[in-house]
C-alpha positions as YAML, in Angstrom:
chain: A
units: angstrom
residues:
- id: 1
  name: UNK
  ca: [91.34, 83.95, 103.10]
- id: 2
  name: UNK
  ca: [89.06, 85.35, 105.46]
- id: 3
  name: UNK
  ca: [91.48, 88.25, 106.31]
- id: 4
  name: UNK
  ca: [91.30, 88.93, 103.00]
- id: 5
  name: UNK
  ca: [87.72, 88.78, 101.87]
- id: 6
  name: UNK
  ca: [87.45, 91.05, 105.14]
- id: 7
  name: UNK
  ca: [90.02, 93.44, 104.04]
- id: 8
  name: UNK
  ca: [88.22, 93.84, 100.42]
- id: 9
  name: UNK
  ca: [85.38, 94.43, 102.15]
- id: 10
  name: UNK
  ca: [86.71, 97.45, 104.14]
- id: 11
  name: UNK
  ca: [88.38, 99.32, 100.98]
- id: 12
  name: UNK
  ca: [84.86, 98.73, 99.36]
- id: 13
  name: UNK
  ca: [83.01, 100.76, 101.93]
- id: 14
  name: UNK
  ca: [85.51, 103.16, 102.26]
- id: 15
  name: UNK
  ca: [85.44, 103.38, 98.28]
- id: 16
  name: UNK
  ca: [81.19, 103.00, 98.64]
- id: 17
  name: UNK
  ca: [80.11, 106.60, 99.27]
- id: 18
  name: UNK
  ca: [82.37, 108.13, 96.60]
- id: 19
  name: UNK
  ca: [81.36, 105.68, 93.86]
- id: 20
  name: UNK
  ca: [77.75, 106.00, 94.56]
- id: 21
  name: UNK
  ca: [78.25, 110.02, 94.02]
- id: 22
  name: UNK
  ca: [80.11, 109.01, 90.82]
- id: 23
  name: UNK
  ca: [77.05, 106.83, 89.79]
- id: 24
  name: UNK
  ca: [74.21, 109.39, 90.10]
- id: 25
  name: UNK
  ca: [75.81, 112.35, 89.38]
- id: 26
  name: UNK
  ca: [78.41, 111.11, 86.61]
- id: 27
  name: UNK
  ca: [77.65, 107.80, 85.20]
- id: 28
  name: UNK
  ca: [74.40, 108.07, 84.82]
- id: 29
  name: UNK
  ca: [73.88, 111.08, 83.10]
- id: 30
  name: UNK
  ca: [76.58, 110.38, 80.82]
- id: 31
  name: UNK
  ca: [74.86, 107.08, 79.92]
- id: 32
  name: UNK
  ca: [71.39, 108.73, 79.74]
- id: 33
  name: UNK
  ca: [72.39, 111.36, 78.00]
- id: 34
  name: UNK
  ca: [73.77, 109.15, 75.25]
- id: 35
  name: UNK
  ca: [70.82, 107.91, 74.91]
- id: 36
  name: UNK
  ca: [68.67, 110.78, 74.74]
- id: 37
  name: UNK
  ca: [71.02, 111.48, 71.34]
- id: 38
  name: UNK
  ca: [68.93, 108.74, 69.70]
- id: 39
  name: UNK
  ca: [65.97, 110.15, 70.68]
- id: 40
  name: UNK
  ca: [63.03, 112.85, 70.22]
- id: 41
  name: UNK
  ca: [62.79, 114.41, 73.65]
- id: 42
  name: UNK
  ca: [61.58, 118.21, 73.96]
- id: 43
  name: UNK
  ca: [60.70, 119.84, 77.18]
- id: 44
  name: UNK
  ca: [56.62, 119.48, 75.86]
- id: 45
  name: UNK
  ca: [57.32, 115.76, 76.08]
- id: 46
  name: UNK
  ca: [58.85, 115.87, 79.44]
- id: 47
  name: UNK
  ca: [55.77, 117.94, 80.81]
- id: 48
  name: UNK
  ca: [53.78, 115.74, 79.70]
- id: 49
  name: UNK
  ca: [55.25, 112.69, 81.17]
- id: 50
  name: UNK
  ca: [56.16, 111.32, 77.95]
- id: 51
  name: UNK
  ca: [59.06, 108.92, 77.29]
- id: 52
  name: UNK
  ca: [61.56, 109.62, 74.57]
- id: 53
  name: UNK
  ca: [61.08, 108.36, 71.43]
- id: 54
  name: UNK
  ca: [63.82, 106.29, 69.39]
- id: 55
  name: UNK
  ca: [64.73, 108.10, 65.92]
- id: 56
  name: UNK
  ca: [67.98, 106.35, 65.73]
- id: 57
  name: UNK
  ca: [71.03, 108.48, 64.20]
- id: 58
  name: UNK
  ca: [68.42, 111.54, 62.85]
- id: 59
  name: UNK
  ca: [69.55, 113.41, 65.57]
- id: 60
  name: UNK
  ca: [73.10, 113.64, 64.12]
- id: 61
  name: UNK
  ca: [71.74, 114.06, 60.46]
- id: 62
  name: UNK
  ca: [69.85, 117.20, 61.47]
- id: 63
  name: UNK
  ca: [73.46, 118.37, 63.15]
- id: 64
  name: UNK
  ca: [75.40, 118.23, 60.54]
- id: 65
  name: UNK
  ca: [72.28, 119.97, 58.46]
- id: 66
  name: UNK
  ca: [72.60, 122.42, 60.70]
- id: 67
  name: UNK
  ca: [75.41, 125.31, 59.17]
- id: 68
  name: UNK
  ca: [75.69, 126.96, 63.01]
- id: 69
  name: UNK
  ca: [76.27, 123.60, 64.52]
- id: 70
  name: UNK
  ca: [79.08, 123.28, 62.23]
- id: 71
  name: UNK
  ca: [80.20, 126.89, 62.35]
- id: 72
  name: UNK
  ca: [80.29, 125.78, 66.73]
- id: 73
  name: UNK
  ca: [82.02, 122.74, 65.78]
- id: 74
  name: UNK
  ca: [84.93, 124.46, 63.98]
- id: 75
  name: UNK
  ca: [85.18, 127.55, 66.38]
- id: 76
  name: UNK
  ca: [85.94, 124.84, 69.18]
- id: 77
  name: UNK
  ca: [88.20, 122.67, 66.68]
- id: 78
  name: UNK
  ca: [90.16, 126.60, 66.30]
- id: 79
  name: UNK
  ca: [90.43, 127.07, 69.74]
- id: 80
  name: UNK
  ca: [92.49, 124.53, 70.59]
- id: 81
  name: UNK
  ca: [95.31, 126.59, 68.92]
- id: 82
  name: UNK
  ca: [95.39, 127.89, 72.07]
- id: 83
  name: UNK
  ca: [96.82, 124.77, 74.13]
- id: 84
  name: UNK
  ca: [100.77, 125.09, 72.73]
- id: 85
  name: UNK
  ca: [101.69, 128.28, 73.76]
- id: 86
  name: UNK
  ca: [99.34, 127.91, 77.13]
- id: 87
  name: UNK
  ca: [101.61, 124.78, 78.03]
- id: 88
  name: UNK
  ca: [104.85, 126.38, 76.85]
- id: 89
  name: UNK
  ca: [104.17, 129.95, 79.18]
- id: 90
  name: UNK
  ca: [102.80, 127.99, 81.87]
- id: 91
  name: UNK
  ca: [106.05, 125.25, 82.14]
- id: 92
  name: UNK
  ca: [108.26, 128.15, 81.70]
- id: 93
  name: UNK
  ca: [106.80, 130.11, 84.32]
- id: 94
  name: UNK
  ca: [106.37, 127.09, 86.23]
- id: 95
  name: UNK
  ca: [110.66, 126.67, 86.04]
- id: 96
  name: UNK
  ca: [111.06, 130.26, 86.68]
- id: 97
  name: UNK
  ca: [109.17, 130.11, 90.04]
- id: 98
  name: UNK
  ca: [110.18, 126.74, 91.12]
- id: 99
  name: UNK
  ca: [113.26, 128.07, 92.52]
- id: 100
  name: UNK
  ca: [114.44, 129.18, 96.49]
- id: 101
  name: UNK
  ca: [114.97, 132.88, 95.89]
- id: 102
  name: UNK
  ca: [112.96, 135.56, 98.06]
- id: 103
  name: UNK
  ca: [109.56, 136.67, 96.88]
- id: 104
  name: UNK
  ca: [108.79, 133.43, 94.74]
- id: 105
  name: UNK
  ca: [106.12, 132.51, 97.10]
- id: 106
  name: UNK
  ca: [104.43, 136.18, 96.07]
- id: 107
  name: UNK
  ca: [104.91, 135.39, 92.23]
- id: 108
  name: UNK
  ca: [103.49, 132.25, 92.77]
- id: 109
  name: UNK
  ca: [100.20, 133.22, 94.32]
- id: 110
  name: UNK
  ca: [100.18, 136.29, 91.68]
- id: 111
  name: UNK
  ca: [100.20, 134.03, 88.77]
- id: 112
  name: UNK
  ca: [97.63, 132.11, 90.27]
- id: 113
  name: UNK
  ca: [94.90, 134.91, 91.21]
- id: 114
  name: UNK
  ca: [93.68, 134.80, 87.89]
- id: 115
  name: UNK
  ca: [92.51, 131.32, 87.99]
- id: 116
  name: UNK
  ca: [90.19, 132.34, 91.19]
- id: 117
  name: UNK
  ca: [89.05, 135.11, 89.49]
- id: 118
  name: UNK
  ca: [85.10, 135.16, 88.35]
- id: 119
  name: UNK
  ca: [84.65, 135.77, 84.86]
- id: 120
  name: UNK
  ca: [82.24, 138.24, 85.66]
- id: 121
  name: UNK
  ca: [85.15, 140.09, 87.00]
- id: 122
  name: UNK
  ca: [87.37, 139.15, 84.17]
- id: 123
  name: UNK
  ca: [84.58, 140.25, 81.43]
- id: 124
  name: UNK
  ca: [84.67, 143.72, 83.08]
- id: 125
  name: UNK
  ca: [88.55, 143.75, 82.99]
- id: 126
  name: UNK
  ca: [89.28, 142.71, 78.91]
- id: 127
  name: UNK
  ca: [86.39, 144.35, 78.31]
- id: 128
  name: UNK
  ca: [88.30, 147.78, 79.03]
- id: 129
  name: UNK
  ca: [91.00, 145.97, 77.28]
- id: 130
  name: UNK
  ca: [89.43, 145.53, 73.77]
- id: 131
  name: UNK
  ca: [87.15, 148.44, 73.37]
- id: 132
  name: UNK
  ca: [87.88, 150.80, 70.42]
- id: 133
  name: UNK
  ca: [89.07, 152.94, 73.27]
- id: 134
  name: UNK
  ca: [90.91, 150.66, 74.90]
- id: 135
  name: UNK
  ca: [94.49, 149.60, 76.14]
- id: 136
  name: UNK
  ca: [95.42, 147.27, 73.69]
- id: 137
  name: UNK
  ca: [94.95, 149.64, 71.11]
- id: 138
  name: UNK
  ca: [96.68, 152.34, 72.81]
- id: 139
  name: UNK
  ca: [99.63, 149.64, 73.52]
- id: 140
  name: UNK
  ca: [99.38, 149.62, 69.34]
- id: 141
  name: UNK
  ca: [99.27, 153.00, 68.61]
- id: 142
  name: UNK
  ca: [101.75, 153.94, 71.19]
- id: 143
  name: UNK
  ca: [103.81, 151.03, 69.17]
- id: 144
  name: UNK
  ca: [102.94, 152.54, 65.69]
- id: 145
  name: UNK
  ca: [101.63, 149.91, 64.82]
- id: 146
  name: UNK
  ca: [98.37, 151.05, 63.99]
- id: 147
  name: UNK
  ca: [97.01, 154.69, 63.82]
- id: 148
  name: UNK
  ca: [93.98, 156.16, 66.04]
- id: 149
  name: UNK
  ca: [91.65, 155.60, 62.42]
- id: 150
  name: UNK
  ca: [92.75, 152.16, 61.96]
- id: 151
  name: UNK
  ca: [91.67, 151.06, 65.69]
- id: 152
  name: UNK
  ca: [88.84, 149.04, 66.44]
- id: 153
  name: UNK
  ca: [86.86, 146.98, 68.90]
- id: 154
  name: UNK
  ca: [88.46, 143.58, 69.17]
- id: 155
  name: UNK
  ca: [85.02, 141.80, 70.19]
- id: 156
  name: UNK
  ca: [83.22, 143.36, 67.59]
- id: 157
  name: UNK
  ca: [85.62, 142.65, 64.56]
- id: 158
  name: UNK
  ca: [85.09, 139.19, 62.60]
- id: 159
  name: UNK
  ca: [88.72, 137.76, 62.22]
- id: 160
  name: UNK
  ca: [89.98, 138.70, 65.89]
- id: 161
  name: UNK
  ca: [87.24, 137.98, 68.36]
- id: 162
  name: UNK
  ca: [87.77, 134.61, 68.76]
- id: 163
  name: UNK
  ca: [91.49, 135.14, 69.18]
- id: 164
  name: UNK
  ca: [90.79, 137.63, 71.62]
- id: 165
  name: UNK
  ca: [88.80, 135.24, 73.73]
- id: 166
  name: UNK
  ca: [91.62, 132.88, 73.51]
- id: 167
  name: UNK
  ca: [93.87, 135.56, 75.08]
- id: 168
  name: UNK
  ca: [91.20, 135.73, 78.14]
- id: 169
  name: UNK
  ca: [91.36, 131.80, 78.34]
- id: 170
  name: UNK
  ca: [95.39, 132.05, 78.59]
- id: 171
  name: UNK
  ca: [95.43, 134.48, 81.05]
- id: 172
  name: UNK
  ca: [92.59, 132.60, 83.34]
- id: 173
  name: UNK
  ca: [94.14, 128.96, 82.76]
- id: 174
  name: UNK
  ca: [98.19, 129.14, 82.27]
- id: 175
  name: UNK
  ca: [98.37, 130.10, 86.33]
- id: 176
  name: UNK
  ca: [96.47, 126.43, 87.17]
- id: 177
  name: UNK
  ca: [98.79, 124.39, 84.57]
- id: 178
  name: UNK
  ca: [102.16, 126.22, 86.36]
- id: 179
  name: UNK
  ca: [101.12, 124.60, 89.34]
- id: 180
  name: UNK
  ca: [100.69, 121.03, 87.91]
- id: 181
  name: UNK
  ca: [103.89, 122.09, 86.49]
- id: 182
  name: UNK
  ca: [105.66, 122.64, 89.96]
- id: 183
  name: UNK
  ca: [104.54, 119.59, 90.97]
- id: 184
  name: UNK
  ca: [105.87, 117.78, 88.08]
- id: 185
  name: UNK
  ca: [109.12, 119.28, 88.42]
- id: 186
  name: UNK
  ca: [109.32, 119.15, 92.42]
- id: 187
  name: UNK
  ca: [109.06, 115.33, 91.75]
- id: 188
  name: UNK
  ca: [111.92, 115.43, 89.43]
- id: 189
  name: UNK
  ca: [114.84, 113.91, 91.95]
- id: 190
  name: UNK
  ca: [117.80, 116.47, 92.81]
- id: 191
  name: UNK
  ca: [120.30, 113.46, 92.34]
- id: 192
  name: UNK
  ca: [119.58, 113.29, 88.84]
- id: 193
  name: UNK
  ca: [120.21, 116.75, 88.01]
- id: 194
  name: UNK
  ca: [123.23, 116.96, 90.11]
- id: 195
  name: UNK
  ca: [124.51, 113.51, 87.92]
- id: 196
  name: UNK
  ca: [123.66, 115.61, 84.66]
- id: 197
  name: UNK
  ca: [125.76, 118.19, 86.01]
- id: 198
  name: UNK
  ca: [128.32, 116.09, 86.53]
- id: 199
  name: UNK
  ca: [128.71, 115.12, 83.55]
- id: 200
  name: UNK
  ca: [128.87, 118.58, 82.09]
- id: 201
  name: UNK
  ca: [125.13, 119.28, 80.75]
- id: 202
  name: UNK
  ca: [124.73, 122.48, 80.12]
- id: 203
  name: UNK
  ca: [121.28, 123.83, 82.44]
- id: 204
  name: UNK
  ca: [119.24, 123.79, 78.59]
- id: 205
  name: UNK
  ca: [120.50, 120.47, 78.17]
- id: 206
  name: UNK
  ca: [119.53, 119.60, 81.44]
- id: 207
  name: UNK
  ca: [116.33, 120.43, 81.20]
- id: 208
  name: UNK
  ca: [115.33, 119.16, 77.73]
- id: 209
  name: UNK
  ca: [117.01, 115.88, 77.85]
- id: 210
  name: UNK
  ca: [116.64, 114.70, 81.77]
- id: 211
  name: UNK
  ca: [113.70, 116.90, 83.26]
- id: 212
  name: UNK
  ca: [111.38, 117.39, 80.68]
- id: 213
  name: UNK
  ca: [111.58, 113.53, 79.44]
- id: 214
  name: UNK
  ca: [110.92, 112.29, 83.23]
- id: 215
  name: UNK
  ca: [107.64, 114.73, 83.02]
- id: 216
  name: UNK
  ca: [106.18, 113.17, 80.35]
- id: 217
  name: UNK
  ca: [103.03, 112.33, 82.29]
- id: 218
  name: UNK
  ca: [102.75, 115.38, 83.51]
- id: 219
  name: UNK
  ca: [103.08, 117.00, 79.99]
- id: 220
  name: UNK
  ca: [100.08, 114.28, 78.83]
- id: 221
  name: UNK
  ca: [97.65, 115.19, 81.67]
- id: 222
  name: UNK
  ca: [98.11, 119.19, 81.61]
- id: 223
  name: UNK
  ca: [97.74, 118.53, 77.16]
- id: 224
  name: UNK
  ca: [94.66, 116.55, 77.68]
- id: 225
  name: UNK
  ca: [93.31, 118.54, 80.23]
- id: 226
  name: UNK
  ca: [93.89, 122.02, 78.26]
- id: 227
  name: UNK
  ca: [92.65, 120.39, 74.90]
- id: 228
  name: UNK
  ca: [89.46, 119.13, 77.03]
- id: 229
  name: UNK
  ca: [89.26, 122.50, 78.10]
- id: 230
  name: UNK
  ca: [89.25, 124.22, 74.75]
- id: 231
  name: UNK
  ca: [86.55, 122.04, 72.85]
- id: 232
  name: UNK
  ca: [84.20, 122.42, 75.58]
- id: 233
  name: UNK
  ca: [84.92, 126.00, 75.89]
- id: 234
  name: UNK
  ca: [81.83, 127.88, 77.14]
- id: 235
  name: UNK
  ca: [82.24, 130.91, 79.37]
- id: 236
  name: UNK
  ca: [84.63, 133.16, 77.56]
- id: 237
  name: UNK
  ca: [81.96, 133.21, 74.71]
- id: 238
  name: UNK
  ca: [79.07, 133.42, 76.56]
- id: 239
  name: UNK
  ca: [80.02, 136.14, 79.08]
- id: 240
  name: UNK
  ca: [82.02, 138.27, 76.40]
- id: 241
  name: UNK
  ca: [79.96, 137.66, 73.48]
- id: 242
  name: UNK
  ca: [76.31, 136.25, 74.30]
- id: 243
  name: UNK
  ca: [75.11, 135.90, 70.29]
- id: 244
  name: UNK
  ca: [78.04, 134.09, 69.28]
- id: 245
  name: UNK
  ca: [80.06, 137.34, 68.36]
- id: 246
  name: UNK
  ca: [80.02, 139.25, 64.66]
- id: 247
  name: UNK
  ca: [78.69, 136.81, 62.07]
- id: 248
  name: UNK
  ca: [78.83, 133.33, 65.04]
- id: 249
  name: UNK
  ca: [82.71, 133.94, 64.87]
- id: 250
  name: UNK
  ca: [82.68, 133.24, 68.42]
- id: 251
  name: UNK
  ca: [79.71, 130.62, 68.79]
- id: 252
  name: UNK
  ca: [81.27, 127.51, 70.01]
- id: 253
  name: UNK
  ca: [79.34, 123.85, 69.92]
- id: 254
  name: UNK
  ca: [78.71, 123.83, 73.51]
- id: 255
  name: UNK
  ca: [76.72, 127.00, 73.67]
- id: 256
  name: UNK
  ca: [74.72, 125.44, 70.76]
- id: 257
  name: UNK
  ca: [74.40, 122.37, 72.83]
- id: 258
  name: UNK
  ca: [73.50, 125.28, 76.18]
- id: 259
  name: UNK
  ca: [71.36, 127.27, 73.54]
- id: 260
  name: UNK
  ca: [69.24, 123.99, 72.67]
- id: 261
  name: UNK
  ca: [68.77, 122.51, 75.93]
- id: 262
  name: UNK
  ca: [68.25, 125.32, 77.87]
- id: 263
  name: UNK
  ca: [67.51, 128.35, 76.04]
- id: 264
  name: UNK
  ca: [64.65, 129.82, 73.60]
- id: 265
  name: UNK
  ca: [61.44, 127.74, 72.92]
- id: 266
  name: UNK
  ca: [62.24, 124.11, 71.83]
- id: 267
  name: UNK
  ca: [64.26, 122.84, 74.99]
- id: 268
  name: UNK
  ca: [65.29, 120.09, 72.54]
- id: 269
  name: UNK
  ca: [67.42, 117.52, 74.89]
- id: 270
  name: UNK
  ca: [67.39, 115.19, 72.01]
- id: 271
  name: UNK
  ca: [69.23, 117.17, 69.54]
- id: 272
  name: UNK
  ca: [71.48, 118.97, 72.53]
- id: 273
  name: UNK
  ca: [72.75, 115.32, 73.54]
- id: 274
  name: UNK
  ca: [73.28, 114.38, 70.23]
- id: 275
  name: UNK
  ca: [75.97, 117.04, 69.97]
- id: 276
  name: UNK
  ca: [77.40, 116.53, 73.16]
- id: 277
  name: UNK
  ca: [77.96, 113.48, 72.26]
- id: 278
  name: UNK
  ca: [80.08, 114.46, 68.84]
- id: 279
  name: UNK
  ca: [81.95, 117.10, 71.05]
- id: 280
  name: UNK
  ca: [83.17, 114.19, 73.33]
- id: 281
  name: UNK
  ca: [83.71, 112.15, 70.42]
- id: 282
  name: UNK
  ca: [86.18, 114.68, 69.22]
- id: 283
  name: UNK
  ca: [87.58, 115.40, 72.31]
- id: 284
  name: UNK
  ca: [88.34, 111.64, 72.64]
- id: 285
  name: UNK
  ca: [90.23, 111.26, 69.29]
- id: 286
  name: UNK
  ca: [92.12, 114.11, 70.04]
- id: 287
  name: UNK
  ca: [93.21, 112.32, 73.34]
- id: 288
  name: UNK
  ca: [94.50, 109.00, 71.40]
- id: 289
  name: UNK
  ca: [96.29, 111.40, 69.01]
- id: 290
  name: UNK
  ca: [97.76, 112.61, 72.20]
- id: 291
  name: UNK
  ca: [98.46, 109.26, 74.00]
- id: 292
  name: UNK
  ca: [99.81, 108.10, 70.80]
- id: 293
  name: UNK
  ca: [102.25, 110.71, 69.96]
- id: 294
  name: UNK
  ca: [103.11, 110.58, 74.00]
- id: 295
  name: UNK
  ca: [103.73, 107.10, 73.35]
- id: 296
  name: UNK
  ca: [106.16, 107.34, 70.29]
- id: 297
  name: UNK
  ca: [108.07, 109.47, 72.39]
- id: 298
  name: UNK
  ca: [109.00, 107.36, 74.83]
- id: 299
  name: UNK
  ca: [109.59, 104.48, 72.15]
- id: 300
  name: UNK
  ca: [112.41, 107.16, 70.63]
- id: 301
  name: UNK
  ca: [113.59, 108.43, 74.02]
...
């Protein structure tokens, strides 16, 4: 008993100091930031030492009062569109460089750099990219499929600057989800493949009926993660577009959370927590959607 009791003891302080960080800088705010959705709490209030005030679910009313909150709510909901083909590029890449041929370590690392790249860097780069002026529109032209008076700026165009972000969010996220990829599939034993080929799998069938069932939590995490990712999407539309693009086609509801608490004259924490908290509420049902459909697959596999 004792040598157990003293054993707990041990994995507790070992756990202690990483726990403690969790609880201050994790915990907490979540849980005080929850609260501060029920309340009236403006940076006057805080300078003056005052204490929030309780208003109960107001807060939330005045959100979904609030036509830009819900324009920010549905630009995030849209971008998630992005998550299926950044999964399927990033496991096929992820196959196609999980092999012992020369030069894969040198693909690897390329399809990677874009991860580590700033998005200051980045802005400067698709910036180039979607002017009037621009190579994408030369790639079109050159393509025929638009002429040199049918071009335009892809930023500064309605019904394609949000898509255009999304194409900046691919090509900055599907290099970290190949390597979560390569794990998965690196963990994938050789004897079963060898045992599928035995028995005369084709390498399609292989993959789709032995591999990609065993990397089903690997699938759920790099989903959840990407879909996370999406609704809370922030930099793309801030660095490319600052005022939420032409007519808020770009404003998301985190830079009307960033826009409330930290931006212009009201510094209203109150009503920037309250929709912090409905983003995380979405982002939360979309994960049980997730978990559940992740679920019925095994049930059928």
């Amino acid at each position: 008993m004792q040598n157990k009791t003293r054993t707990a003891l041990i994995a507790y302080a070992f756990l202690a100091p990483a726990l403690i960080l969790l609880a201050v800088f994790t915990f907490y705010p979540v849980i005080y930031g929850s609260y501060l959705g029920f309340t009236e709490y403006k940076a006057a209030q805080f300078a003056a030492g005052e204490a929030p005030r309780f208003i109960g679910i107001q807060n939330f009313i005045t959100l979904f009062q609030d036509e830009l909150f819900i324009t920010g709510l549905w630009n995030s909901v849209k971008y998630i569109a992005i998550v299926p083909a950044l999964q399927v590029a990033a496991l096929a890449i992820a196959v196609a460089v999980n092999r012992k041929l020369p030069f894969m370590g040198f693909f690897r690392a390329a399809y990677y750099i874009p991860v580590i790249t700033s998005i200051a860097t980045a802005a400067v780069m698709w910036d180039w990219v979607f002017q009037k002026e621009g190579i994408l529109n030369w790639v079109l032209q050159s393509l025929h499929f638009i002429n040199s008076n049918s071009a335009f700026g892809w930023l500064n165009n309605e019904y394609t600057a949000i898509w255009a972000l999304m194409l900046v969010t691919f090509w900055r996220g599907f290099g970290f989800y190949m390597v979560l990829y390569m794990g998965g599939l690196q963990a994938v034993p050789a004897e079963v493949e060898e045992a599928a080929n035995l028995d005369g799998a084709t390498p399609f069938q292989t993959f789709w009926l032995v591999i990609v069932p065993m990397m089903r939590p690997t699938l759920l995490l790099c989903s959840l993660l990407s879909t996370f990712a999406a609704i809370r999407v922030l930099d793309e539309p801030l660095t490319f577009t600052p005022g939420g693009g032409p007519l808020n086609s770009t404003y998301t509801a985190l830079m009307y959370v960033y826009q409330k608490a930290f931006n212009g004259f009201n510094f209203d924490y109150g009503v920037a927590s309250a929709a912090g908290l409905i983003i995380a509420v979405v982002g939360i049902g979309l994960s049980i959607v997730q978990f559940r459909l992740n679920r019925e697959g095994e049930e059928r596999a």
